[in-house]
N, C-alpha and C positions, 0 to 999 in steps of 0.2 A: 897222060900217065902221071904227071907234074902232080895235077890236079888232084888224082885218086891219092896218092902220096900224099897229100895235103891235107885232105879229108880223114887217113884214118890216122897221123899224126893228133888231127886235133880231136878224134875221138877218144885217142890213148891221152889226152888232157883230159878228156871232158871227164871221160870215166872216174880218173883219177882225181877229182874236181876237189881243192884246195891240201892236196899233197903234191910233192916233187917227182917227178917220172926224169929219173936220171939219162944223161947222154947215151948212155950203154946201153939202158935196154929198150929205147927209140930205135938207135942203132943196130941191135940187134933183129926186133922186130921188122923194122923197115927193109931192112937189107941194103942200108944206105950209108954215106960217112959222117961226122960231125960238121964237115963242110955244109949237105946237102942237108941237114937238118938243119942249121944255122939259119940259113937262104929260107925256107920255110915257115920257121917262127919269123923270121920279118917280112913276111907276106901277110901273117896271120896278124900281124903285130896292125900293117897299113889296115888289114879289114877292117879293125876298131877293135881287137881281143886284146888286155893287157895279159903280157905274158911275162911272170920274173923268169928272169935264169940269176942262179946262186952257183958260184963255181964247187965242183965236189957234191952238189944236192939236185942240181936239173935245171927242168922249168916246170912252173908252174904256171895255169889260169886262174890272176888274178879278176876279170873280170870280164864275161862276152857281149855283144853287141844284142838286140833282137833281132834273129836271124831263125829263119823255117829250115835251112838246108837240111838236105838229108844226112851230114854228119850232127848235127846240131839236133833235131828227133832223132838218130840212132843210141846217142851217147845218153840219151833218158829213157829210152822202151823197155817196157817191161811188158813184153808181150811174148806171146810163140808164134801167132800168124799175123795179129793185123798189124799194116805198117813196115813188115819185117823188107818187102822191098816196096824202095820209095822212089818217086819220078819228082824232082825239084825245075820248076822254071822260075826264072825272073819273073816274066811277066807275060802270060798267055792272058789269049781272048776268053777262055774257060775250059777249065779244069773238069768238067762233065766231059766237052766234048774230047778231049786226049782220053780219060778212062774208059769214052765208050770204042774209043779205038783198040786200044791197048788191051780192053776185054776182048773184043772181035777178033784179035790177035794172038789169042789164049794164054792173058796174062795171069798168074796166079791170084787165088784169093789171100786179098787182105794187101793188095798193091793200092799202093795210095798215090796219089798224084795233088803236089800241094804246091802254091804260087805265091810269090810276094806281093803281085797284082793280078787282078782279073780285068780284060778292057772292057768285054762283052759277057759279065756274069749275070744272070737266067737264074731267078724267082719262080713261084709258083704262077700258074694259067701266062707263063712268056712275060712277065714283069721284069724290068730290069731291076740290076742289083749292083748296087753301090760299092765295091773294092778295090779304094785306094791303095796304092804300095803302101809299104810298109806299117798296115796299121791294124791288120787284121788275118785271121783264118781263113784263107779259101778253100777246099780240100776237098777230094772225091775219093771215095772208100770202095775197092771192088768184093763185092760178095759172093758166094757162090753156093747157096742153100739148096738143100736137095728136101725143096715144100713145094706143095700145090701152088698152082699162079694165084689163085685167088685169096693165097695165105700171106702175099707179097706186102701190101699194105702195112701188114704187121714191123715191120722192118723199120719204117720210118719212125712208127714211135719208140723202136727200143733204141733207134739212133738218140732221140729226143730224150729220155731216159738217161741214157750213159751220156751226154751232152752236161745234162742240168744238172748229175752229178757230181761231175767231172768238175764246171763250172765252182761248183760252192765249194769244193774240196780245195779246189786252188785260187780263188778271190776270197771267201768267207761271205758273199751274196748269198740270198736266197732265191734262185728264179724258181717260174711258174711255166706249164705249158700253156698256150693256147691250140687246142684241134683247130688242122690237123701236124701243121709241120714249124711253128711258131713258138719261141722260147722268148719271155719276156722277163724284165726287172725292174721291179717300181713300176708295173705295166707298161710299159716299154720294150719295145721288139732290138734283143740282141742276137738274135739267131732265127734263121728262115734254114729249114733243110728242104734242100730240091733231091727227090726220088727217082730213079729212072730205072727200065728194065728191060733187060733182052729175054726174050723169051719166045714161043713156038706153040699153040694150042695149049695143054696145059703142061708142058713144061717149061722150067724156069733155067735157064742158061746165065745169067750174072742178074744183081741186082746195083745199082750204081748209086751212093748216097752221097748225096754232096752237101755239108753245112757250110753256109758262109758267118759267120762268126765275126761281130764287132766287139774289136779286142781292144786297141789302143787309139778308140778312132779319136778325135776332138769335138766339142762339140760344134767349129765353127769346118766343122770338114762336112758335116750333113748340109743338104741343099733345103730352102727355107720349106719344101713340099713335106719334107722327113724330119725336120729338125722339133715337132711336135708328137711324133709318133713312134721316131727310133733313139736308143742310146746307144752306148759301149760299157765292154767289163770296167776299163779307164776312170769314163767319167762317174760310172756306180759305184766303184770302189776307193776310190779316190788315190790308186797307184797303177803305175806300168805295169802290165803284166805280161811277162816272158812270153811269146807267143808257141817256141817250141816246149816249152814246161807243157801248156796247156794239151797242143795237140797229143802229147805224148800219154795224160791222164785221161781223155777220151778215146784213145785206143783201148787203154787197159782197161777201161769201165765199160767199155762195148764188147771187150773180147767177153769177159766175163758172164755178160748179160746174155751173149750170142752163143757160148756155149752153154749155159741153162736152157735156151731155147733153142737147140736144138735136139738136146735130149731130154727136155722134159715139159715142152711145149713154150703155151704163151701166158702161163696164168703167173708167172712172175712178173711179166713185165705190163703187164696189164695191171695190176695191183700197185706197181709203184708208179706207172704213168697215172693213175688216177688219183694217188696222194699228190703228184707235183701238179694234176690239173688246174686250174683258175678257174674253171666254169662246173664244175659238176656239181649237183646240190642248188645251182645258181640261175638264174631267170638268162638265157639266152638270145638274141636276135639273129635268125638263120636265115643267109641271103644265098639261095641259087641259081640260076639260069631261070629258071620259071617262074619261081616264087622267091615270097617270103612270109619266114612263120616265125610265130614268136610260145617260146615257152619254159619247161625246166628240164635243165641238162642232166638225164640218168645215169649217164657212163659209158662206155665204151663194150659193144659183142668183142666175144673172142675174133673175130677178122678183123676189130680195129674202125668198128662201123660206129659212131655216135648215134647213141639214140635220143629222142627229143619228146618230152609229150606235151600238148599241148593245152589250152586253158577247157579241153573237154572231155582231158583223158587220153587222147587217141594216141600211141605210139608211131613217132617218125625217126625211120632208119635215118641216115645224113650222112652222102658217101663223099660227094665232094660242094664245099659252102665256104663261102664267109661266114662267120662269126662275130658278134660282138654282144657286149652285156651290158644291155640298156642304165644309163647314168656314170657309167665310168668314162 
């Protein structure tokens, strides 16, 4: 109870972010005494939150810690579903697996489940994935479209969309995608989104997006396997970035994208996934379980399918591949 009390305390700062929220109307709100608010703010205070209090004018948040909690994204959304309830852990094995629960369990859409650590966080084809505490985005988004299963796919790149958005709106980077699920900067991979789906013959029952996101990593926090291949927002930008600011402008940017495509298909988001792409127009190297082909990258079918043609003409669909573009 302490707790909850503490949390929407520090939302009525957050809200209020660099004006005074006087003793009174904490108090009245809360339903609590100046005593119990007192106790609170220096709770808030040990967190790491500078808090002034001015006698006759309140408290104010002079400055907050980077922190994911869910008053910390509550006090920035600017959403109506996604986000609107959040599941905070310290530190889970992953963040997929609690959402696939929590869907299972008939959690609303747009519950999000977001960690300060992941022990055991899950890449694409079961690839581990690197999230250190506090230095990063882990987060699983629940969805609940009412589309053909085979229309599913579509989803991961409008996540990757409202991502790379979202991304440049609040760093000033430019990222790029890589097909299929791959957000990179200065060619370098700061974002992998892992996809999952419950579903039944051709109906779809939840879609599960999980981006893990290198926000503030270091670059001596990468292991020397990664430290060629992966960066962070951090080291590209060359400042800390708020990690709840971020996740809060990827909600808003995915709601928005997700409700155009729901009412009015995929050709929005297929149009601006193909301006952020990196390979389209572009000489490709496609490695699958079978093969591999090399050729130039056409764009993306309405299902989210890359098409490929090769040095003979011939068109190849490419549903699931690595990717790379020969010389970079």
């Amino acid at each position: 109870m302490e707790g909850k009390m503490r949390q929407h305390l520090l939302q009525m700062l957050m809200n209020n972010e660099g004006e005074y929220v006087s003793g009174q109307q904490i108090s009245d709100k809360l339903s609590c005494s100046r005593t119990a608010i007192w106790k609170h703010i220096e709770e808030l205070r040990k967190e790491g939150y500078v808090i002034e209090a001015v006698p006759r004018k309140g408290y104010r948040i002079q400055s907050a810690p980077d922190r994911v909690t869910a008053a910390e994204i509550n006090a920035r959304l600017k959403t109506e579903v996604l986000g609107r309830t959040i599941v905070y852990e310290e530190s889970v094995k992953s963040t997929q697996e609690i959402a696939q629960r929590l869907s299972q369990s008939g959690a609303y859409e747009g519950t999000l489940v977001v960690a300060d650590e992941q022990t055991g966080g899950r890449g694409r084809l079961g690839r581990q994935w690197q999230s250190p505490k506090g230095t990063g985005v882990w987060m699983s988004l629940i969805l609940r479209p009412d589309i053909p299963l085979q229309k599913a796919p579509q989803l991961t790149l409008l996540a990757a969309v409202g991502i790379t958005k979202a991304i440049s709106k609040v760093t000033g980077l430019r990222p790029e995608i890589k097909w299929p699920n791959d957000i990179l900067v200065n060619g370098k991979k700061v974002v992998g989104i892992l996809t999952e789906l419950q579903a039944e013959s051709d109906r779809v029952h939840a879609v599960i997006i999980g981006p893990g996101i290198n926000v503030n990593v270091g670059r001596d926090d990468f292991n020397d396997e990664l430290k060629d291949i992966a960066t962070s927002l951090k080291i590209e930008s060359g400042k800390e970035i708020k990690r709840a600011e971020l996740i809060s402008s990827i909600l808003k940017e995915m709601e928005e994208l997700y409700h155009d495509y729901l009412n009015n298909g995929f050709a929005l988001v297929k149009l601006m996934w193909e301006s952020y792409a990196n390979s389209i127009g572009r000489r490709i190297r496609v490695r699958t379980l079978n093969q591999q082909i090399e050729g130039i990258a056409k764009g993306i079918t309405d299902d989210g399918i890359l098409l490929l043609e090769d040095d003979e003409g011939n068109i190849h669909p490419i549903y699931s591949a690595d990717i790379e573009i020969p010389g970079t």
